[in-house]
DSSP file (Angstrom, degrees, kcal/mol; ACC not computed):
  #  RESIDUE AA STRUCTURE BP1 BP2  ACC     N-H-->O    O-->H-N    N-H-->O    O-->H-N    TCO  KAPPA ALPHA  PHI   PSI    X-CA   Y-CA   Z-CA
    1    1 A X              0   0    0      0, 0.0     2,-0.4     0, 0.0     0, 0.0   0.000 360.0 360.0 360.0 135.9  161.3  123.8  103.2
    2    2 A X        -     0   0    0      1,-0.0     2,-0.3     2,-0.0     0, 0.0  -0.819 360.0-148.0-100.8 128.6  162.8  125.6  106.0
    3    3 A X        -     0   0    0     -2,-0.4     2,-0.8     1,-0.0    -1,-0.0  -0.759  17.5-126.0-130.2 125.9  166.0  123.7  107.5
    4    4 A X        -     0   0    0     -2,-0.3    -2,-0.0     1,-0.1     2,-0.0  -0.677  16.3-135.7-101.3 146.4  166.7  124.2  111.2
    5    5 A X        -     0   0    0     -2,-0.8     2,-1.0     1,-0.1    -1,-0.1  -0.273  28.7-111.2 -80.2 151.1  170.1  125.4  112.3
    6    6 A X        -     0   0    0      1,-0.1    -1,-0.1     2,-0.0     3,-0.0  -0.583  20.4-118.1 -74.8 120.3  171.5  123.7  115.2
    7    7 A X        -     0   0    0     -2,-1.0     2,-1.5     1,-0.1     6,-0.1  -0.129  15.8-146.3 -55.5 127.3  171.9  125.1  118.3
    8    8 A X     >  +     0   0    0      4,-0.3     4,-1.9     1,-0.2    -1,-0.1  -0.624  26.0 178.5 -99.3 106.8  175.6  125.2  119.1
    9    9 A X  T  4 S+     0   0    0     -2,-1.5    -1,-0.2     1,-0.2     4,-0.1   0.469  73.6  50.2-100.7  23.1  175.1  124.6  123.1
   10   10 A X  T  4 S+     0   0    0     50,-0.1     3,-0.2     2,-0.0    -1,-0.2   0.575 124.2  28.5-107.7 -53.4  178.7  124.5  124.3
   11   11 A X  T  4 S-     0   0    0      1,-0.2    -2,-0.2    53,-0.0    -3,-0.0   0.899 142.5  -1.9 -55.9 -48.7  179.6  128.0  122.4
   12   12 A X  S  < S-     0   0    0     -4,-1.9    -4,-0.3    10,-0.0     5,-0.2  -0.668  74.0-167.4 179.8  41.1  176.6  130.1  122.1
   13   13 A X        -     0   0    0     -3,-0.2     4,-0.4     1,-0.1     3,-0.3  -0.252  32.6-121.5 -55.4 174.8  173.7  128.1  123.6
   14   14 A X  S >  S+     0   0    0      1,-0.2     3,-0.7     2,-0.2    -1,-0.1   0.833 115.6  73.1 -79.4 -27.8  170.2  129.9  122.6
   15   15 A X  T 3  S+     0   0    0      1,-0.2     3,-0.3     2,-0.1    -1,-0.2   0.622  99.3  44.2 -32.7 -42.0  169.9  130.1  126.4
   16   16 A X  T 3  S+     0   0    0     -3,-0.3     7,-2.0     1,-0.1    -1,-0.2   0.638 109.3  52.1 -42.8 -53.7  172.8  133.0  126.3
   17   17 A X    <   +     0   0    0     -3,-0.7    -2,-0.1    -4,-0.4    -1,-0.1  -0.179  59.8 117.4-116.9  41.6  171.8  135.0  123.8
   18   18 A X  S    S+     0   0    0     -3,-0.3    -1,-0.2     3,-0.1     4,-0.1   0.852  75.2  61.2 -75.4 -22.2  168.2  136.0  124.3
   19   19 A X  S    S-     0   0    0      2,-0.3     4,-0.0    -3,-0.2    -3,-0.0   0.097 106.1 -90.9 -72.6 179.0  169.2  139.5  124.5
   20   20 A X  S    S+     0   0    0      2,-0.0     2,-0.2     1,-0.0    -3,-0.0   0.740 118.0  52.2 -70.4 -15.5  170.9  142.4  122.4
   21   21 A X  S    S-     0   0    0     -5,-0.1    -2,-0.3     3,-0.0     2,-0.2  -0.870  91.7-109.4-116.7 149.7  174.0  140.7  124.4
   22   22 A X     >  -     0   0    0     -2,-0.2     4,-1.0     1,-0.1    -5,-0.2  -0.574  31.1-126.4 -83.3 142.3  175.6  137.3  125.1
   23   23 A X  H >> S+     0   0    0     -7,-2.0     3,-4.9     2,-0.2     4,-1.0   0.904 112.8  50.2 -53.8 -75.3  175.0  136.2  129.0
   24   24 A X  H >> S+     0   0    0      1,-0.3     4,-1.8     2,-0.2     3,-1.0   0.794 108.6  58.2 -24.3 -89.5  179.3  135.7  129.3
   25   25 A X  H 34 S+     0   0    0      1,-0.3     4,-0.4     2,-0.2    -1,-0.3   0.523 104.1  45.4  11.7 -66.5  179.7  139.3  127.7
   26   26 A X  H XX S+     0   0    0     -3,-4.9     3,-1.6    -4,-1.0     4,-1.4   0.929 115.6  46.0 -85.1 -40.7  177.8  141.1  130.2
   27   27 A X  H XX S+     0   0    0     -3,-1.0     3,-1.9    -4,-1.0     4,-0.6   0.968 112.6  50.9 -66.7 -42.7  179.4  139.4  133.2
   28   28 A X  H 3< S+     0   0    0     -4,-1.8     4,-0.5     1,-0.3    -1,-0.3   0.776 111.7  45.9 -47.7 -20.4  182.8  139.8  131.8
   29   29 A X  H <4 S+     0   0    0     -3,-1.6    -1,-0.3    -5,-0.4    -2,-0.2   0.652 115.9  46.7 -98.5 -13.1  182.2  143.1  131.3
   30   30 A X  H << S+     0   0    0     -3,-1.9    -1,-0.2    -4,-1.4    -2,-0.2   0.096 119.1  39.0-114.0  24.9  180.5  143.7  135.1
   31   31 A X  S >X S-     0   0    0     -4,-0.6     3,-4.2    -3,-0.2     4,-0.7   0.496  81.6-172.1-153.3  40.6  183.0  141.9  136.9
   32   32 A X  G >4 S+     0   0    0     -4,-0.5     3,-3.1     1,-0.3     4,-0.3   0.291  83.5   3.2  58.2-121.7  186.6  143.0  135.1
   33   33 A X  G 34 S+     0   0    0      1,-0.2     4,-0.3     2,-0.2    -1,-0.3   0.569 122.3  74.7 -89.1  18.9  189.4  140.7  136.7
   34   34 A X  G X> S+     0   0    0     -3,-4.2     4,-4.1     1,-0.2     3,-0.6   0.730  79.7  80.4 -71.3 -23.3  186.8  138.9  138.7
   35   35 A X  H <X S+     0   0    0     -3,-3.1     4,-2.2    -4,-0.7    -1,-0.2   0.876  84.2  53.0 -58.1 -36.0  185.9  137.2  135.4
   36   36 A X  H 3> S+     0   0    0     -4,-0.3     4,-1.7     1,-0.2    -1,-0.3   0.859 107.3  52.3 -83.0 -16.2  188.6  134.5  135.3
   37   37 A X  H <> S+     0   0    0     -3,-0.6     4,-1.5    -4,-0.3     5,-0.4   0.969 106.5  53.1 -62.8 -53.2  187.8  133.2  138.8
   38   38 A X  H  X S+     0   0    0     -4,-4.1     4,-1.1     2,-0.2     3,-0.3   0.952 112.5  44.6 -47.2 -36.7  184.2  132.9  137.7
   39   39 A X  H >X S+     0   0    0     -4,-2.2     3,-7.2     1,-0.3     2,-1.3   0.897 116.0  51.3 -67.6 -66.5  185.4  130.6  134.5
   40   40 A X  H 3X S+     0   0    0     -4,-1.7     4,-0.7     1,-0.4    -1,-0.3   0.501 113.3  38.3 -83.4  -1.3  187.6  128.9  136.9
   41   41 A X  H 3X S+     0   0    0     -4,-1.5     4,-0.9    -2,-1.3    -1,-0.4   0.575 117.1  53.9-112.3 -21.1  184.8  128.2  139.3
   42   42 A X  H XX S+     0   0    0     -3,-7.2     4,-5.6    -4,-1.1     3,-0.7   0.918 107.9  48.1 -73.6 -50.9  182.6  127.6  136.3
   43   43 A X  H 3X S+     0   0    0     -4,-0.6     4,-3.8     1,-0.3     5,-0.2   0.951 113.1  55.8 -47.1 -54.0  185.3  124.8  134.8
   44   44 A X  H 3X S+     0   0    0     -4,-0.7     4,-1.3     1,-0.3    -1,-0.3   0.777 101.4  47.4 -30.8 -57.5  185.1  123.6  138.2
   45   45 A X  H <X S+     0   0    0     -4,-0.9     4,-2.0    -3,-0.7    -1,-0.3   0.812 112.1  55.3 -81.0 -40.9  181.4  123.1  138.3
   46   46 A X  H  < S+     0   0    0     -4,-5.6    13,-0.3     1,-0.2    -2,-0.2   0.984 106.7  50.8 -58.2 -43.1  181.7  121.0  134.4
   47   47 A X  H >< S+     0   0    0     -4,-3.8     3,-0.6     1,-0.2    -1,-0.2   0.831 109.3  50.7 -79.3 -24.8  184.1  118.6  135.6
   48   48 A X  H 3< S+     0   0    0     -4,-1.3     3,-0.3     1,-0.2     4,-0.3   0.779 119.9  29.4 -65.6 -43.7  182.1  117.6  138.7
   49   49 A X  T 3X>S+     0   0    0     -4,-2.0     4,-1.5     1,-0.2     5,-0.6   0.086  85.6  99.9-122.0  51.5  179.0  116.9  137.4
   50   50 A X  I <4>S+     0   0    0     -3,-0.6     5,-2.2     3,-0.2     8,-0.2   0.863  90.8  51.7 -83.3 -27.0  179.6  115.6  133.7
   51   51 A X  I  45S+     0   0    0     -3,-0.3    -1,-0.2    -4,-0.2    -2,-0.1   0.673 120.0  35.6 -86.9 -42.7  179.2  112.0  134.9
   52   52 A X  I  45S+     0   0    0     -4,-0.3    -2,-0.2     3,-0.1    -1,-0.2   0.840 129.4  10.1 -98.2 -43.2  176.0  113.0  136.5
   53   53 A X  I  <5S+     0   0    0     -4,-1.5    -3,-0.2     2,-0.1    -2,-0.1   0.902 127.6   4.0-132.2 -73.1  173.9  115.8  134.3
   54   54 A X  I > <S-     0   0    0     -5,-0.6     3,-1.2     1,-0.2     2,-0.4   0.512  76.1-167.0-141.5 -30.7  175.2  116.6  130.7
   55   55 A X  T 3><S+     0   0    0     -5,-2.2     4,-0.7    -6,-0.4    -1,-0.2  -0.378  70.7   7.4  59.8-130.0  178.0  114.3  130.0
   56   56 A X  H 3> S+     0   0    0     -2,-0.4     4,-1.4     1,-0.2    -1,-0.3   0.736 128.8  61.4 -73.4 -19.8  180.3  114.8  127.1
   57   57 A X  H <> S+     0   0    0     -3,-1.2     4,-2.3     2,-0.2    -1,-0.2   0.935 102.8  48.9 -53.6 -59.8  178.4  118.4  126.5
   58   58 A X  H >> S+     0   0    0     -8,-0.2     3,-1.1     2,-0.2     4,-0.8   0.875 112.9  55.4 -61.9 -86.5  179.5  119.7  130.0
   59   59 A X  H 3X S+     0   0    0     -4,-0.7     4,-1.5   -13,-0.3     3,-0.2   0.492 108.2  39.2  22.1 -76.2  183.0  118.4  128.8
   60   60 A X  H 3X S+     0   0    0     -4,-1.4     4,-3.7     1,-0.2     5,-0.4   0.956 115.2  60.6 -79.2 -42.8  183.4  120.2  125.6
   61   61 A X  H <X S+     0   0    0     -4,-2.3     4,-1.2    -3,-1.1    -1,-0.2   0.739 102.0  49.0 -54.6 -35.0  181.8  122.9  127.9
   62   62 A X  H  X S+     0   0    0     -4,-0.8     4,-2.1    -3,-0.2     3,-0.4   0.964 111.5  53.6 -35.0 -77.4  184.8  122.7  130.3
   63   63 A X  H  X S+     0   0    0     -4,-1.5     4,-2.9     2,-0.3    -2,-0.2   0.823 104.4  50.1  -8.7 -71.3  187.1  123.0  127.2
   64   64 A X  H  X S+     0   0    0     -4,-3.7     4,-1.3     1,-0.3    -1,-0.2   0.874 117.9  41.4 -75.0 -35.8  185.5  126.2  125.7
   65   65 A X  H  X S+     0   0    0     -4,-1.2     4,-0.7    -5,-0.4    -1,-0.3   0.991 109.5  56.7 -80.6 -50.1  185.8  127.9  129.1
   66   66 A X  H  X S+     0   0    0     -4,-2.1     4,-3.2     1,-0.2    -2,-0.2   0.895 111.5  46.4 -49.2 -40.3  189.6  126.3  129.8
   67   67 A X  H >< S+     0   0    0     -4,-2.9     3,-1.2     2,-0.2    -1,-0.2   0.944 105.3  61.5 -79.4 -64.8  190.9  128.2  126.1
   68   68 A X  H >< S+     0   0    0     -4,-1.3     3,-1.0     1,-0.3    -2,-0.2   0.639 115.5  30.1 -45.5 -80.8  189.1  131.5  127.2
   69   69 A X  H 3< S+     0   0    0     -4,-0.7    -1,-0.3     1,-0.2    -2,-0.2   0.724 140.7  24.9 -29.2 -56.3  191.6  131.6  130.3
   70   70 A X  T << S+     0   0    0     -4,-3.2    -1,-0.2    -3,-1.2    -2,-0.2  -0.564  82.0 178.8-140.6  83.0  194.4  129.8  128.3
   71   71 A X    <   -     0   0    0     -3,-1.0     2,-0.2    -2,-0.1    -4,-0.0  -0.226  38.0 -96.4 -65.6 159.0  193.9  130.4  124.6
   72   72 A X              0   0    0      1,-0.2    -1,-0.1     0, 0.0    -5,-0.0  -0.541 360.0 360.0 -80.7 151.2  196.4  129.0  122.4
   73   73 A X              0   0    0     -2,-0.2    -1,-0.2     0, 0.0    -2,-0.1   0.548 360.0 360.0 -98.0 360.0  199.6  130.9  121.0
């Protein structure tokens, strides 16, 4: 019996990674120090509509972009 893994959709959704590369990756890598504006415009975009669309998923999704920006030391 074949066991399915769970899709981790805050980290790594399957949505991301259909490619040889992960979606985040390539933009980080095509827009250099534009990328933290983009998380920050992403973070932006979680916290507005968690209440409306995704709930405690956009949340944690907030999260995982806020430590990219300000990982812990």
């Amino acid at each position: 019996m074949m066991s399915k893994k769970k899709s981790d959709m805050v980290n790594h959704p399957p949505h991301y990674n259909k490619g040889k590369y992960e979606v985040l990756d390539i933009i980080e890598d095509q827009l250099g120090q534009g990328y933290e504006p983009y998380l920050k415009g992403n973070i932006l975009k979680y916290i507005l509509r968690y209440e409306f669309k995704n709930g405690v998923e956009d949340l944690n999704s907030y999260l995982n972009i806020y430590f990219k920006i300000f990982p812990f030391k």
